[in-house]
OpenMM code with the backbone's topology and positions (N, CA, C; nanometers):
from openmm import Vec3, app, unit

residues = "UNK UNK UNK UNK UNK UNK UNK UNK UNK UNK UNK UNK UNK UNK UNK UNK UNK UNK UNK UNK UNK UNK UNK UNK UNK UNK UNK UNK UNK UNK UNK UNK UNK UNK UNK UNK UNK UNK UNK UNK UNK UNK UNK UNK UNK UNK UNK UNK UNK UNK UNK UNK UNK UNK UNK UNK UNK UNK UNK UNK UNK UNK UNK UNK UNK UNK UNK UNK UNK UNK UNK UNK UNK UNK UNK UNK UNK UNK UNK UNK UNK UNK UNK UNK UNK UNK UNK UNK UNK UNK UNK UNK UNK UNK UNK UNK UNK UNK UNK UNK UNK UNK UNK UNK UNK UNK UNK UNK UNK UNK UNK UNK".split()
positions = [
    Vec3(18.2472, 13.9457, 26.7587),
    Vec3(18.2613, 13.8275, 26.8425),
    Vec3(18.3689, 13.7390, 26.7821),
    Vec3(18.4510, 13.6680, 26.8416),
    Vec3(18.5943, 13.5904, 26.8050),
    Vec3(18.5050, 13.4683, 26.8599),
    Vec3(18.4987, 13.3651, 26.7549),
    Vec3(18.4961, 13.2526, 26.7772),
    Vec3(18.5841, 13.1621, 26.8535),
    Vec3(18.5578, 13.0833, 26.9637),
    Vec3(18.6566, 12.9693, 27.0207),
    Vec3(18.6576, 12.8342, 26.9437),
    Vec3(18.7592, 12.8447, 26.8746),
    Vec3(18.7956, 12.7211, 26.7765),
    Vec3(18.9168, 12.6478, 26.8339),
    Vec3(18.8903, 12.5434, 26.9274),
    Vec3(19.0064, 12.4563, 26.9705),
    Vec3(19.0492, 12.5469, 27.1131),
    Vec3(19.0139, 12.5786, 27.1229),
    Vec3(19.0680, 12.6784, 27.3075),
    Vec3(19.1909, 12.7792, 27.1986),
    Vec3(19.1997, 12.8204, 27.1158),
    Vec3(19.2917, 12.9337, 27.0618),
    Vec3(19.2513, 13.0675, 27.0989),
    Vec3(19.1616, 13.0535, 27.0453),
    Vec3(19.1320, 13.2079, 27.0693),
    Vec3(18.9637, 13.2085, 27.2160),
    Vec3(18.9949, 13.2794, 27.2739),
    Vec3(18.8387, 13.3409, 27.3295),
    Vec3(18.7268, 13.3937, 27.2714),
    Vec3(18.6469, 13.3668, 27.3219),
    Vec3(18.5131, 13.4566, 27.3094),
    Vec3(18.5027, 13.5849, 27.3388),
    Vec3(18.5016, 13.6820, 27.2861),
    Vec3(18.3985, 13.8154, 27.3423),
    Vec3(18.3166, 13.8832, 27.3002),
    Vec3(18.2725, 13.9405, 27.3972),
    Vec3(18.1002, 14.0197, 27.2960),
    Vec3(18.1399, 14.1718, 27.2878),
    Vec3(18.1627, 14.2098, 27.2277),
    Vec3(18.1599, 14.3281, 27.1788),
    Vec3(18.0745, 14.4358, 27.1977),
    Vec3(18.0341, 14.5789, 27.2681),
    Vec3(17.9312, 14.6528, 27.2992),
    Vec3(17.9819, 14.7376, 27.1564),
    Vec3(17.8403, 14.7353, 27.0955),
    Vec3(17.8373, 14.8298, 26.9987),
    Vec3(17.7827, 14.9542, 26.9725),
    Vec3(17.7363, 14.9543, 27.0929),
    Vec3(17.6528, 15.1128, 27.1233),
    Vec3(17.6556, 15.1506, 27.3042),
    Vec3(17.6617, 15.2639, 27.3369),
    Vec3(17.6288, 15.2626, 27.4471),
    Vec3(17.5393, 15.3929, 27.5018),
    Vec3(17.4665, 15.3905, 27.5760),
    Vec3(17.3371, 15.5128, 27.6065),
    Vec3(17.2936, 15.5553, 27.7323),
    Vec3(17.3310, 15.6384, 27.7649),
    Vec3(17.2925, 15.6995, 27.9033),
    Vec3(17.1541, 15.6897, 27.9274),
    Vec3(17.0775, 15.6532, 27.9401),
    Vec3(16.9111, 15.6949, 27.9702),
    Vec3(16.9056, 15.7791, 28.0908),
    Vec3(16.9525, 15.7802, 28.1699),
    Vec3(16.9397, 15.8225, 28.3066),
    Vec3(17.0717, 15.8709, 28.4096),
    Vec3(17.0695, 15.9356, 28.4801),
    Vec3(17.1657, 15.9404, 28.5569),
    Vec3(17.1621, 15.8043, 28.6016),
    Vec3(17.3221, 15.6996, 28.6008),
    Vec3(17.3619, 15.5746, 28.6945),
    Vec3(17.2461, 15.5066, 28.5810),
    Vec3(17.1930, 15.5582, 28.4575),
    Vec3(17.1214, 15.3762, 28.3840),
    Vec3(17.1467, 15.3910, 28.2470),
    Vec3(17.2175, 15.2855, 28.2155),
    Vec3(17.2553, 15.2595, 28.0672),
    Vec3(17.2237, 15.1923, 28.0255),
    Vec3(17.2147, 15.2093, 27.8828),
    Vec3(17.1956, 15.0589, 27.7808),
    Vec3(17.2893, 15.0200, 27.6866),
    Vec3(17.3100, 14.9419, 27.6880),
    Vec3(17.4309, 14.8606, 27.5519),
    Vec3(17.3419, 14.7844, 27.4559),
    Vec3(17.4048, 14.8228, 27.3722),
    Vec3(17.3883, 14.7325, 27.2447),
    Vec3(17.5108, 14.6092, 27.2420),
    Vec3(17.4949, 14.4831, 27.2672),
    Vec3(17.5949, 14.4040, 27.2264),
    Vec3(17.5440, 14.2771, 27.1463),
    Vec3(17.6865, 14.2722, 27.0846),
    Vec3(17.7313, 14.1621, 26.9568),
    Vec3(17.7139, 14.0245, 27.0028),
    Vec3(17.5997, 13.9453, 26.9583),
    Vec3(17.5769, 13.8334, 27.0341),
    Vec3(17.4798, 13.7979, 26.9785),
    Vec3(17.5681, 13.7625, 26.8844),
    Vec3(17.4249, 13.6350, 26.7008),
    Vec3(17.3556, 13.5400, 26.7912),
    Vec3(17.3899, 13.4114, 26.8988),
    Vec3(17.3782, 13.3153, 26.8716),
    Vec3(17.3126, 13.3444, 27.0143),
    Vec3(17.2922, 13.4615, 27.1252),
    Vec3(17.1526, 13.4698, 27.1906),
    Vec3(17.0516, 13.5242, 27.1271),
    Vec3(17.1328, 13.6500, 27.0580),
    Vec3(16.9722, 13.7294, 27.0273),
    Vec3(16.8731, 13.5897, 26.9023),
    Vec3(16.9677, 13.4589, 26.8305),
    Vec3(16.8706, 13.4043, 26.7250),
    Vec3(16.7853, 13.3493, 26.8856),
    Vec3(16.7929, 13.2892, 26.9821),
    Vec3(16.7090, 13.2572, 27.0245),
    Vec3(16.6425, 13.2835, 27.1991),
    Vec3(16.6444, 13.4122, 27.1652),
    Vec3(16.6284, 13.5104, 27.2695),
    Vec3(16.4480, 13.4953, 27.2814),
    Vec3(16.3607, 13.4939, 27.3810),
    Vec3(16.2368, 13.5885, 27.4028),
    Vec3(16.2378, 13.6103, 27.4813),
    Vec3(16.0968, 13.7080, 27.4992),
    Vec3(16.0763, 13.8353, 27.5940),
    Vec3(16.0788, 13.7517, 27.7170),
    Vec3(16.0905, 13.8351, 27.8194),
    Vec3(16.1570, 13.7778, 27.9766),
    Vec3(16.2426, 13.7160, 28.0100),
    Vec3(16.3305, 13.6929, 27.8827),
    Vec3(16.4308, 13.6237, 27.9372),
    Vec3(16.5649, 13.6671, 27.9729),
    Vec3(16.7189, 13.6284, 28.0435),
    Vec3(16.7824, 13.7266, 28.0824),
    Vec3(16.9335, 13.6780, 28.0101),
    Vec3(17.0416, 13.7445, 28.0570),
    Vec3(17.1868, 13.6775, 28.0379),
    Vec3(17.2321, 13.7206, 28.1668),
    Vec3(17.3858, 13.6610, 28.1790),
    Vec3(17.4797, 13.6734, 28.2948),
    Vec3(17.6014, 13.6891, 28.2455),
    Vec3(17.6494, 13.7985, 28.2843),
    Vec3(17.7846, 13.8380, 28.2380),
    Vec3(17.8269, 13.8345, 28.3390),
    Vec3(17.9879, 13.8932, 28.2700),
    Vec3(18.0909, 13.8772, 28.3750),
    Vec3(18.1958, 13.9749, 28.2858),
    Vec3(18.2222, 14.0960, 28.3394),
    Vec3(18.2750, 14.2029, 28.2494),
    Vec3(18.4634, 14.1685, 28.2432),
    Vec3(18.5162, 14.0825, 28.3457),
    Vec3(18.6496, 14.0544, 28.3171),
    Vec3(18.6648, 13.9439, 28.4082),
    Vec3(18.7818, 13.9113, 28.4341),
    Vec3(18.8310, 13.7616, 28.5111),
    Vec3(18.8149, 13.7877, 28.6679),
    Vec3(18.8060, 13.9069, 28.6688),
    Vec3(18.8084, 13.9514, 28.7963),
    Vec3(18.6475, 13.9908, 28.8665),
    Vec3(18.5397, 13.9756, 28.7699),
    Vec3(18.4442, 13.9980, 28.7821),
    Vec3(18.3227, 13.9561, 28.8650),
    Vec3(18.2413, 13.9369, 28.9055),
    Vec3(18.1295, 13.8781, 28.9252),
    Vec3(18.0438, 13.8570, 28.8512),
    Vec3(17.9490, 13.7651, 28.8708),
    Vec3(17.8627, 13.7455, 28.7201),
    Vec3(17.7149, 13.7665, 28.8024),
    Vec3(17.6934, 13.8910, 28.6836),
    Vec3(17.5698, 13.9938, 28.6846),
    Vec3(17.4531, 13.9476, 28.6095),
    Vec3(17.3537, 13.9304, 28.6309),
    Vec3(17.1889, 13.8711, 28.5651),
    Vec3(17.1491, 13.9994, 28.5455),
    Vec3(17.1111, 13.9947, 28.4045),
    Vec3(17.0489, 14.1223, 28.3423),
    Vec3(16.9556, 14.0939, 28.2768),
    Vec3(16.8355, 14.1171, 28.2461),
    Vec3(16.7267, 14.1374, 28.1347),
    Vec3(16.7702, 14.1641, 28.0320),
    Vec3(16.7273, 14.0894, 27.8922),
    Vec3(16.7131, 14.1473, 27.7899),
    Vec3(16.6372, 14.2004, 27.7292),
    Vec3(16.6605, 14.3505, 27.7515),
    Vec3(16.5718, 14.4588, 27.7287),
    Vec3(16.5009, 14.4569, 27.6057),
    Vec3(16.5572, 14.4149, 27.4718),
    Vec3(16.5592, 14.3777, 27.3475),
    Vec3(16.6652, 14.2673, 27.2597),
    Vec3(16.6080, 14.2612, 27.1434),
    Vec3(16.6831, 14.1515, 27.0864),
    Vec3(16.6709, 14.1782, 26.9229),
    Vec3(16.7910, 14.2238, 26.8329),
    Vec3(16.7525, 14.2024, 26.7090),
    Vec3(16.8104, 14.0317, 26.5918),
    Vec3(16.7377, 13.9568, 26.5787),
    Vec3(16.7808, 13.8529, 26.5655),
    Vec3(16.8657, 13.8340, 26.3887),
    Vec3(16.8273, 13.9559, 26.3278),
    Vec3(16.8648, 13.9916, 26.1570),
    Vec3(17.0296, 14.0385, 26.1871),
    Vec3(17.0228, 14.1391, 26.2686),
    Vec3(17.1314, 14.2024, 26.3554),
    Vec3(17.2528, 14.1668, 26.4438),
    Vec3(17.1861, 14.0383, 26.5099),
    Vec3(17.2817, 13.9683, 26.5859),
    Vec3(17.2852, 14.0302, 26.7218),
    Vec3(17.1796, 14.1236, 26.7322),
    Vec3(17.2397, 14.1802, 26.8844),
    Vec3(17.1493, 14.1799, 27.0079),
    Vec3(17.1830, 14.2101, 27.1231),
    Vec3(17.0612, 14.1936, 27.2154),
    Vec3(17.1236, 14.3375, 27.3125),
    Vec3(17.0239, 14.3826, 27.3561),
    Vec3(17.0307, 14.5917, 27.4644),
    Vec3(17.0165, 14.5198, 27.5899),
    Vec3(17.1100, 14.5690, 27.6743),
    Vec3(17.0672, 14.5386, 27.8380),
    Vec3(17.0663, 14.7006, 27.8625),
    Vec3(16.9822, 14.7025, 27.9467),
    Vec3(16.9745, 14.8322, 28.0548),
    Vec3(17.0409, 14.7838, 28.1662),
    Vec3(17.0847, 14.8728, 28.2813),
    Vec3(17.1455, 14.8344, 28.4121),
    Vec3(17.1528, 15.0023, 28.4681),
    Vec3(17.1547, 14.9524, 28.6276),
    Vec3(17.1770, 15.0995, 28.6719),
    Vec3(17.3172, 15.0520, 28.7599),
    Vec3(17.3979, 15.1564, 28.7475),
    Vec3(17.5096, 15.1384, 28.8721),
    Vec3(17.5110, 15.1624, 28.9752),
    Vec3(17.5005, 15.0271, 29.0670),
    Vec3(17.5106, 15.0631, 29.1731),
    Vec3(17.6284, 14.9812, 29.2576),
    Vec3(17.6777, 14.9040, 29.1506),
    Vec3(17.7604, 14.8321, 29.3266),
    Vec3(17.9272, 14.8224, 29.2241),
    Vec3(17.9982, 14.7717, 29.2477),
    Vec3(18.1490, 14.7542, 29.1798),
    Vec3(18.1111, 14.7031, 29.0394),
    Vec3(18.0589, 14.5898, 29.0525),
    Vec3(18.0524, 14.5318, 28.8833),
    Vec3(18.0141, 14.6150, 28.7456),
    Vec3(17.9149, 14.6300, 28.8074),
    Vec3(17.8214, 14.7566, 28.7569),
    Vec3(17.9120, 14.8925, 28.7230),
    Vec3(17.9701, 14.9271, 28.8188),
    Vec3(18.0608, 15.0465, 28.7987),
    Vec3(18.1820, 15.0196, 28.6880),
    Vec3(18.2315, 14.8710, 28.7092),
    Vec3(18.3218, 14.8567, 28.5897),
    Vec3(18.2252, 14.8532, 28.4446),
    Vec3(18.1175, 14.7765, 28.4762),
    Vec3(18.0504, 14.7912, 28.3493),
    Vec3(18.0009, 14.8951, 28.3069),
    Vec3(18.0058, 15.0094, 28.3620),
    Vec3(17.9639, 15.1650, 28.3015),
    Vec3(18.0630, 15.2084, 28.2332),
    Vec3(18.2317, 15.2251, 28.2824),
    Vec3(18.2943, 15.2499, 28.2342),
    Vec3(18.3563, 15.2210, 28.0992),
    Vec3(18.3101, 15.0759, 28.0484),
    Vec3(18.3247, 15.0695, 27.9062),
    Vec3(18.2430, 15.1128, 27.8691),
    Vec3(18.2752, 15.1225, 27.6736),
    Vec3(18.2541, 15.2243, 27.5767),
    Vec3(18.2529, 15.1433, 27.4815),
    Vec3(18.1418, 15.1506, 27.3700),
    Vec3(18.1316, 15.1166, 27.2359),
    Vec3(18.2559, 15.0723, 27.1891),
    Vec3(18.2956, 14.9561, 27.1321),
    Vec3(18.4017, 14.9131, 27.0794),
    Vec3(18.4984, 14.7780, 27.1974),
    Vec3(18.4261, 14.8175, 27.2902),
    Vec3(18.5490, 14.7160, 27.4330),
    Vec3(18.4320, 14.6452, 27.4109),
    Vec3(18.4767, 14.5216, 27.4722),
    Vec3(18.3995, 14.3910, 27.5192),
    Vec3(18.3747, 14.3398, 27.6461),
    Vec3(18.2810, 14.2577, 27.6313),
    Vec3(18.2580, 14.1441, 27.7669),
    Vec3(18.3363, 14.0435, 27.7686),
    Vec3(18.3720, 13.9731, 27.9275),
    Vec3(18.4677, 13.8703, 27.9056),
    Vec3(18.3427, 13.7521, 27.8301),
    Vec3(18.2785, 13.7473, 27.9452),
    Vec3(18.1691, 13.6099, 27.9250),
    Vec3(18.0106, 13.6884, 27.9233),
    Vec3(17.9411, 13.6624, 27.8472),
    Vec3(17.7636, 13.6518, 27.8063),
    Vec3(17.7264, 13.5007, 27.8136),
    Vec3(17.6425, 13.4567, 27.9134),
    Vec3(17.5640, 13.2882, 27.8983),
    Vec3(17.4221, 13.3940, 27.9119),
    Vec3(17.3592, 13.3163, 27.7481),
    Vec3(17.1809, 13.2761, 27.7880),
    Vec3(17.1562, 13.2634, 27.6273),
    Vec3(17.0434, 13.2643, 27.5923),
    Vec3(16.9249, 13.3089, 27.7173),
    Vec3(16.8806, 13.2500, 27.8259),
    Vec3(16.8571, 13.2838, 27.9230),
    Vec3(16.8428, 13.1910, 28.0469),
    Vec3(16.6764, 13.2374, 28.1032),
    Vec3(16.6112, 13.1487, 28.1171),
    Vec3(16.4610, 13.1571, 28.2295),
    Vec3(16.3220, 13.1467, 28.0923),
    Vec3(16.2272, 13.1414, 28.1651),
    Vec3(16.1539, 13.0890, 28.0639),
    Vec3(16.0930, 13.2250, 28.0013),
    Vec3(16.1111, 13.2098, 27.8853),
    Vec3(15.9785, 13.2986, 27.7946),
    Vec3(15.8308, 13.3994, 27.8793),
    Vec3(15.8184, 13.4844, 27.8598),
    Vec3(15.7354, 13.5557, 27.9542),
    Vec3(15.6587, 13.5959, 27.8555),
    Vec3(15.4911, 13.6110, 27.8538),
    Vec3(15.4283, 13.6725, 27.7719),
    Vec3(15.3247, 13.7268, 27.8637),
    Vec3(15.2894, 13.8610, 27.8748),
    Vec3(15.2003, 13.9093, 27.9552),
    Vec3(15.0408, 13.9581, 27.9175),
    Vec3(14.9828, 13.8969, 27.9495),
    Vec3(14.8329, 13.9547, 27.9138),
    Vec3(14.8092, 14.0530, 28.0061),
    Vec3(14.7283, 14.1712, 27.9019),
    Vec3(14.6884, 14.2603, 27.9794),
    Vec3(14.5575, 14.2441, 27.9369),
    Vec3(14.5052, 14.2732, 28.1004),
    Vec3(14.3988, 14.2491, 28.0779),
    Vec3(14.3105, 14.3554, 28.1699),
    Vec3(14.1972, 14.4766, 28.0653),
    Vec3(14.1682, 14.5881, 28.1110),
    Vec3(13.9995, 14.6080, 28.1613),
    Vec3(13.9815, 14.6066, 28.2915),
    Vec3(13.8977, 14.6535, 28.3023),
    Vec3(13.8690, 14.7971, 28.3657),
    Vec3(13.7124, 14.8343, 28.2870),
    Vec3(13.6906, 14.9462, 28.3272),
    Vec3(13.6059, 14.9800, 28.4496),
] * unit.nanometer
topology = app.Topology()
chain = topology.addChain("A")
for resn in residues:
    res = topology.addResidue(resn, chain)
    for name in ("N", "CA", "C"):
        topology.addAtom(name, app.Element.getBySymbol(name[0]), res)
């Protein structure tokens, strides 16, 4: 991630892993200290893979906060999505905002 110090340089997040799970569903690993420190469960981000982009709401699938990083899954289905498949470990995001929405904790609760 390149810090914005004075409008010099940009921001970007960096994908540091990337994983097919499925035909059309991937997951990324991306570089992003300052969601994953205050990331929880249910909550999402919104990217925007270039200037030309639309900005996509994704789940964060996970979050390592020692690590700096947070996994989105996504399946491709429409243009954005399709540009965002096509990067690869090492390219970046233009823009990541969140964590965004409230904290989710689910009780399960089992009867027999």
């Amino acid at each position: 991630m390149i810090l914005n110090l004075g409008n010099e340089e940009s921001v970007m997040f960096k994908i540091l892993n990337k994983k097919v799970l499925h035909e059309n569903i991937l997951q990324f690993t991306l570089e992003a200290p300052l969601i994953a420190r205050k990331a929880e469960p249910g909550q999402f981000v919104v990217l925007r893979v270039n200037e030309y982009g639309e900005r996509v709401p994704l789940i964060i699938a996970d979050f390592d906060r020692e690590k700096g990083t947070i996994d989105i899954i996504f399946m491709v289905i429409g243009a954005s999505t399709t540009v965002l498949a096509s990067l690869n470990a090492g390219d970046s995001i233009l823009d990541l905002v969140g964590p965004l929405g409230k904290k989710q904790i689910l009780d399960l609760i089992w009867e027999l």
